[in-house]
One Martini backbone bead per residue (centre of mass of N, CA, C, O) as a GRO file, in nm:
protein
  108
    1UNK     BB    1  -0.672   0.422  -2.611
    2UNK     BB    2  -0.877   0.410  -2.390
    3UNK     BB    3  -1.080   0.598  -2.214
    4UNK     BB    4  -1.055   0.489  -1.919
    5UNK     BB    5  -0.776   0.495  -1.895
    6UNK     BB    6  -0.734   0.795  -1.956
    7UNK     BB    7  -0.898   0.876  -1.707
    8UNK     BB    8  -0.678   0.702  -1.525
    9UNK     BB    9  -0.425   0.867  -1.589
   10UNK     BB   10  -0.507   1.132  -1.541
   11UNK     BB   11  -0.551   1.104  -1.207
   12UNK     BB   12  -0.265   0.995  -1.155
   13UNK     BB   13  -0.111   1.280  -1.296
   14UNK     BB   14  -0.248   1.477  -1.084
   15UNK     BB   15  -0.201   1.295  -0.823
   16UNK     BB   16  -0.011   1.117  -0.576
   17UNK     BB   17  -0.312   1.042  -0.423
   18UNK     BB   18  -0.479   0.762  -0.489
   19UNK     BB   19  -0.854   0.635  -0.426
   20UNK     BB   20  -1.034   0.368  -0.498
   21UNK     BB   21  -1.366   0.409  -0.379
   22UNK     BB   22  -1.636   0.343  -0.186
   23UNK     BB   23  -1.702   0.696  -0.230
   24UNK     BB   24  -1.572   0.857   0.008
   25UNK     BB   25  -1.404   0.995   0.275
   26UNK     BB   26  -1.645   1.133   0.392
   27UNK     BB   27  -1.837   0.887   0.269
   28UNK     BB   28  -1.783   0.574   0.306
   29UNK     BB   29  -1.945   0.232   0.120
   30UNK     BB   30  -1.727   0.075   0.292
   31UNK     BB   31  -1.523  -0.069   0.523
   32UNK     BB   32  -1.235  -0.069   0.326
   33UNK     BB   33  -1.268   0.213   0.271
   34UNK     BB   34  -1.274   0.320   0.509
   35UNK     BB   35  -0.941   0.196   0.610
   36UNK     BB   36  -0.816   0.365   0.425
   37UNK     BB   37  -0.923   0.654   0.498
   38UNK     BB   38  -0.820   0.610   0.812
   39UNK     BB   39  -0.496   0.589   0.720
   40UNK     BB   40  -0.465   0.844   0.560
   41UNK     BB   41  -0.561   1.046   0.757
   42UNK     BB   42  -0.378   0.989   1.013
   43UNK     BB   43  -0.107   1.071   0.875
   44UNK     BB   44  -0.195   1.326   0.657
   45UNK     BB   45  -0.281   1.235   0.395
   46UNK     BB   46  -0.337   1.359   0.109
   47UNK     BB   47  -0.618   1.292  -0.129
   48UNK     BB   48  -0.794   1.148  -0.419
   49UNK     BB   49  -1.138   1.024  -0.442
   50UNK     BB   50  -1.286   0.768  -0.634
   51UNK     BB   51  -1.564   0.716  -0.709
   52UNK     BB   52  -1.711   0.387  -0.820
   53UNK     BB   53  -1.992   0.415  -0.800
   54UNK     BB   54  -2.055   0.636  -1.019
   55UNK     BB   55  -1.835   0.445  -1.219
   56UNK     BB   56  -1.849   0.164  -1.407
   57UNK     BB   57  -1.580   0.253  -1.611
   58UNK     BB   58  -1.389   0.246  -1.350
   59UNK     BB   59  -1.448  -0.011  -1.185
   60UNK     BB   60  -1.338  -0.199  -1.398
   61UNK     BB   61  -1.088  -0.069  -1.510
   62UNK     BB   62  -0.893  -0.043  -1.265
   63UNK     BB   63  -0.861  -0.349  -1.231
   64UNK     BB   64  -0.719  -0.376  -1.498
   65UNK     BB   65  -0.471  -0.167  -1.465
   66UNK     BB   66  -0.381  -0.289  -1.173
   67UNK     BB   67  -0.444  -0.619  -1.168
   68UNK     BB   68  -0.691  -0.560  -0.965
   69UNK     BB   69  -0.997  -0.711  -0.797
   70UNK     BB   70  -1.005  -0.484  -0.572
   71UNK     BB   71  -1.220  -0.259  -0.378
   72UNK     BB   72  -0.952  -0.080  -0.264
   73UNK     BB   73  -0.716   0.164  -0.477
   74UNK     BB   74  -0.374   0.261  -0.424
   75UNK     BB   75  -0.204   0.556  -0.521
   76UNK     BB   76   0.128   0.639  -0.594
   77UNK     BB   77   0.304   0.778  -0.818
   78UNK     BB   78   0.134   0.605  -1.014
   79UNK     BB   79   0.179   0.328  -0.772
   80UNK     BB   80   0.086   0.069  -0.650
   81UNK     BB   81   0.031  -0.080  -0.374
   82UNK     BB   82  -0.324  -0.127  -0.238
   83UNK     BB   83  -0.542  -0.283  -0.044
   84UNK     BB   84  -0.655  -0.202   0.300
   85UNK     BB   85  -0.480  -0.487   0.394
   86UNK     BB   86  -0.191  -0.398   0.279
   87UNK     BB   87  -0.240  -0.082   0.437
   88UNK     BB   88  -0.224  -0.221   0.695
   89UNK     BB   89   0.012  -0.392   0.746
   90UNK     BB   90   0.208  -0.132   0.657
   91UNK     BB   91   0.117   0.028   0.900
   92UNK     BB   92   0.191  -0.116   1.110
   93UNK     BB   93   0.518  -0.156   1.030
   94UNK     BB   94   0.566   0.174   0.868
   95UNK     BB   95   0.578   0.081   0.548
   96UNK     BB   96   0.390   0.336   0.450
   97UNK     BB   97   0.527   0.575   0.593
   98UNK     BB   98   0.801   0.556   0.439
   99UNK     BB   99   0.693   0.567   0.144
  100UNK     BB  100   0.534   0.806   0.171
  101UNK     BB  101   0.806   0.987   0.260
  102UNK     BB  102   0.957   0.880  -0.025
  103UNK     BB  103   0.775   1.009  -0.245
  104UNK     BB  104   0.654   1.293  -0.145
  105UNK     BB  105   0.965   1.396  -0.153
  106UNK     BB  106   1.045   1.325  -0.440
  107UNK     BB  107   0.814   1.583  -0.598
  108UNK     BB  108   0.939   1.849  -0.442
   0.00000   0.00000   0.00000
């Protein structure tokens, strides 16, 4: 197994909920990570942030582990959900918080 993906998946058996996203939750930079991190904060729900700013072999392998091409991206119980189009979507219809709602139920 690969550094980076060892790395990655370190990340995602540690927390619940993360966010690989261009900066932090408190000073996103770049809209889309914006918009992630301002629908995750709105719900309140606490997760980890992962600036792929920081690092360029996680910026590029996040991409390849989870076969999606664009950052950000959400990982609930170590499952893809999506980046913040998708998570923009789900928030609308109510399908994030139920998502939400029954995973992190699921592991407590």
């Amino acid at each position: 197994m690969s550094e980076v993906k060892t790395k990655i998946e370190n990340l995602l058996n540690q927390n619940q909920v993360v966010l690989f996203m261009k900066g932090t939750q408190s000073f996103p930079m770049c809209g889309f990570s914006a918009r992630a991190t301002n629908i995750l904060q709105d719900l309140g729900v606490k997760f980890q942030d992962v600036n792929v700013l920081e690092d360029e072999e996680i910026r590029n392998g996040i991409k390849e582990y989870g076969n999606w091409p664009t950052i950000p991206q959400l990982y609930v119980n170590k499952k893809l959900i999506g980046g913040s189009d998708i998570m923009m979507e789900m928030y609308q219809s109510g399908e994030l918080q139920d998502l939400l709602k029954i995973e992190l139920q699921a592991t407590k």
